[in-house]
C-alpha positions in Angstrom: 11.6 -0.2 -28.3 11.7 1.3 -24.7 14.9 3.3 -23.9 17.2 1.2 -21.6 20.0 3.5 -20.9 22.3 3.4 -18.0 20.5 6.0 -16.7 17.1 5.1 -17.4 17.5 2.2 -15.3 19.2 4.1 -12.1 16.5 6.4 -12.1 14.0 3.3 -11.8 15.9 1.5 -9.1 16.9 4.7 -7.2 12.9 4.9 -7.1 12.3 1.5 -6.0 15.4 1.3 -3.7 13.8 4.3 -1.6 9.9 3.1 -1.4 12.2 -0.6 0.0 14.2 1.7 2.3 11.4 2.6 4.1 8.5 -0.1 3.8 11.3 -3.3 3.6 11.1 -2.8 7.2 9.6 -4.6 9.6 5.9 -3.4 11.1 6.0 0.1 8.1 3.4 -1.8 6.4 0.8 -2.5 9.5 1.8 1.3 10.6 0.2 2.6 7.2 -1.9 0.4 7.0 -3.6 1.0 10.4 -3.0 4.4 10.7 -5.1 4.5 6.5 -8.7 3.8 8.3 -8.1 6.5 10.7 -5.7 8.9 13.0 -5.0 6.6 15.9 -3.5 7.3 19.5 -0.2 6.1 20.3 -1.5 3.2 22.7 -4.5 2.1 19.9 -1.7 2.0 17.3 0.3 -0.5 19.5 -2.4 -2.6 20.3 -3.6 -2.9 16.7 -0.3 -4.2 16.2 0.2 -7.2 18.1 4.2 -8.1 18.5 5.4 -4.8 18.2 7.5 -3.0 21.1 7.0 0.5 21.8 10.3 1.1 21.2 9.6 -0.4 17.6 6.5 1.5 17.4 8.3 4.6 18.5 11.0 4.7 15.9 9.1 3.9 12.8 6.3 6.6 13.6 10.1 8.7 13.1 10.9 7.3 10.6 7.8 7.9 8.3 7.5 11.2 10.2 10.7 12.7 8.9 9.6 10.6 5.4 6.9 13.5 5.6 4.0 10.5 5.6 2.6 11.1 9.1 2.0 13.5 11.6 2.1 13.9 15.4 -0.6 15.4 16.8 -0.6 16.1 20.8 -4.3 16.3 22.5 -3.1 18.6 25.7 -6.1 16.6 27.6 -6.2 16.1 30.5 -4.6 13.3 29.9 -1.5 14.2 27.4 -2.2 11.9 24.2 -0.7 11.5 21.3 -2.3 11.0 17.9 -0.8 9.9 14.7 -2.2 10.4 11.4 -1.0 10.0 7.6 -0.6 13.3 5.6 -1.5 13.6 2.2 1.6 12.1 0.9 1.0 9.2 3.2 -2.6 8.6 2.2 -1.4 9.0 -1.6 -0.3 5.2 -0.9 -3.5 3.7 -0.1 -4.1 2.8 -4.0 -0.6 1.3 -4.6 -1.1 -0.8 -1.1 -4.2 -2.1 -1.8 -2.7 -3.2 -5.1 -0.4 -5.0 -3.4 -2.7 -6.6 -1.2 -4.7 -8.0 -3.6 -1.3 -9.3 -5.5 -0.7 -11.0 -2.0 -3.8 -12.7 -1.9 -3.4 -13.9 -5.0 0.0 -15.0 -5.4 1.3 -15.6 -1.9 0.6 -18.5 0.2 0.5 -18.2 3.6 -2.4 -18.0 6.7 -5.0 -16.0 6.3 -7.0 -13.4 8.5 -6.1 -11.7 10.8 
């Protein structure tokens, strides 16, 4: 019979509470998800996104920055651009999300494309 301890079970939700901290937020998902097929400029990104501000945009590229899942990278130009790409880390999702995709298109109702 599997060990249910007290602590067992706040190790598991500690775990799941943190991967929620981050990707329960709005527009993490389409970031990752984007940003999986390809480093993408700053202005791509946000126009891959449709409804996101910059602002938006801006402070969940932090966010999974300091989460050490994507990098900045600055192309000195002419003109100044900004890249961002996942790390390793980040790309270490890509099999977990596609799981979850495929669980949405099977148990979720809701429009589909894009």
């Amino acid at each position: 019979m599997a060990d249910h301890s007290e602590q067992t079970c706040r190790q598991v939700d500690t775990s799941i509470t943190r991967v929620f901290e981050l990707f329960g937020k709005r527009w993490t998902g389409p970031i990752v998800s984007v940003l999986m097929q390809r480093p993408v400029y700053f202005a791509d990104l946000r126009r891959a996104i449709p409804g996101i501000s910059e602002r938006m945009l801006s402070d969940r590229l932090s966010e999974l920055g300091a989460a050490g899942l994507v990098v900045r990278q600055v192309d000195e130009g002419p003109p100044l651009r900004v890249a961002y790409r996942l790390t390793e880390a980040g790309e270490a999702l890509e099999p977990a999300l596609k799981e979850l995709g495929r669980w949405a298109d099977a148990h979720l109702a809701g429009p589909g494309g894009c």
